[in-house]
Each structure stands twice: as C-alpha cells, then as structure tokens.
N, C-alpha and C positions, 0 to 999 in steps of 0.2 A: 717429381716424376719417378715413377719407377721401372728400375734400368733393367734387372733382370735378378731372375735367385738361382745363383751359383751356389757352388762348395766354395765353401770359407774363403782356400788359398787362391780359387779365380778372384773371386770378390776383393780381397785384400791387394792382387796384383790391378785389377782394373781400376779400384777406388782410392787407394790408399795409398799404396805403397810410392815415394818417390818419383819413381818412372808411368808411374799407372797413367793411363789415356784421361780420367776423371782428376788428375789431379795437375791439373795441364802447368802449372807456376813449381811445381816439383817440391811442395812444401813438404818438410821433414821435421819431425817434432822426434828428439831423443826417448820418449813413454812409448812413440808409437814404434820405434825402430828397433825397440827391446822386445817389445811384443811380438814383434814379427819375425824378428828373429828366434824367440821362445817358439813362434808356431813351426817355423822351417826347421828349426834342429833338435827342439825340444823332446823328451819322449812325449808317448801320446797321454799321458795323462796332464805332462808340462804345457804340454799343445792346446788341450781344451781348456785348460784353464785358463791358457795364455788368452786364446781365441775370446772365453768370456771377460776379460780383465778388459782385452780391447774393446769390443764393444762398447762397454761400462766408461769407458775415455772415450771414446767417439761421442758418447750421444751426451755425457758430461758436456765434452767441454764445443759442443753444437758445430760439428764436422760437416755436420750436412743439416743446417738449421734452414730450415724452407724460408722461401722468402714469396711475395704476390708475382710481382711482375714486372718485367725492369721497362722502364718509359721506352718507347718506342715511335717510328715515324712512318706514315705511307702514303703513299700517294696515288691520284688517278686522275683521269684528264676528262672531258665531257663530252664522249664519246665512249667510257669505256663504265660498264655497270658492277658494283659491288654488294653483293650478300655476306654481310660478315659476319660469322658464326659467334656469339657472344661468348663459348666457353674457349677460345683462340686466341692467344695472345696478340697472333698477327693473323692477317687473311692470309688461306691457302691458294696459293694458285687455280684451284677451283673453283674460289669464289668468283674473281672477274670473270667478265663475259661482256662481248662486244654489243650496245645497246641496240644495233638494227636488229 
C-alpha cells in the first residue's frame, strides 16, 4: 500500500525510525540508527547522502518487502447478503446488505 510521500525526515519518523507509528514492534537496526542520525545532525550534503545510503538499506535488506495477503476470516448468517469486491482483502462494511 501506499502510505503517502513526505519529506525524507517525516517519512523516516513515521516508517522507520524506532518510535515511528509504521514500525509498531520498535525494531532498531544500528545501519539504520547511523543513518538517521547522519540525517538529523549531519551537514546537508552528510544529510543527502545519508538519506540515500538509507534508502539503498531499506530496500537491500527488504524493510518493506510486499507480501499478498495474510489469511483471513468472515462470516455472515442467512439472512444477511454479501457482494465482495475481489480486489479487497476483506468485505467493506458496504458490501453487506440485508437480503429483504
């Protein structure tokens, strides 16, 4: 999915970094903690480089390697009518509808 396109340092604080909301188990990798600290204090030429060195680790070593779709469960009773849109991993609450 794609989450949104930020500036570097949002992006690295929401994906990456430790605390980021995307990296919800708080994994820290010492390559990546260098980097990010190159980006926060670095000069700006220490900065972009830094910025692409990390990238070049991210997609190395498959940080966000897609995956299909993780098994899933749902249910419905007979009385209750489901259109499931095939490109949806699960039905939206839009699909059901009551079958009177």
């Amino acid at each position: 999915m794609a989450l949104e396109q930020n500036p570097d340092w949002q992006l690295i604080n929401f994906m990456v970094g430790p605390d980021a909301t995307f990296n919800p188990f708080g994994y820290e990798d010492p390559t990546v903690d260098g980097y990010i600290q190159t980006v926060q204090f670095g000069t700006p030429e220490e900065s972009d480089q830094a910025l692409k060195d990390l990238n070049k680790y991210l997609v190395d070593q498959a940080w966000f390697a897609p995956f299909f779709r993780v098994q899933g469960t749902f249910a419905t009773d007979a009385n209750t009518n489901l259109e499931f849109w095939p490109t949806n991993a699960y039905p939206s609450i839009f699909d059901f509808s009551p079958k009177n």
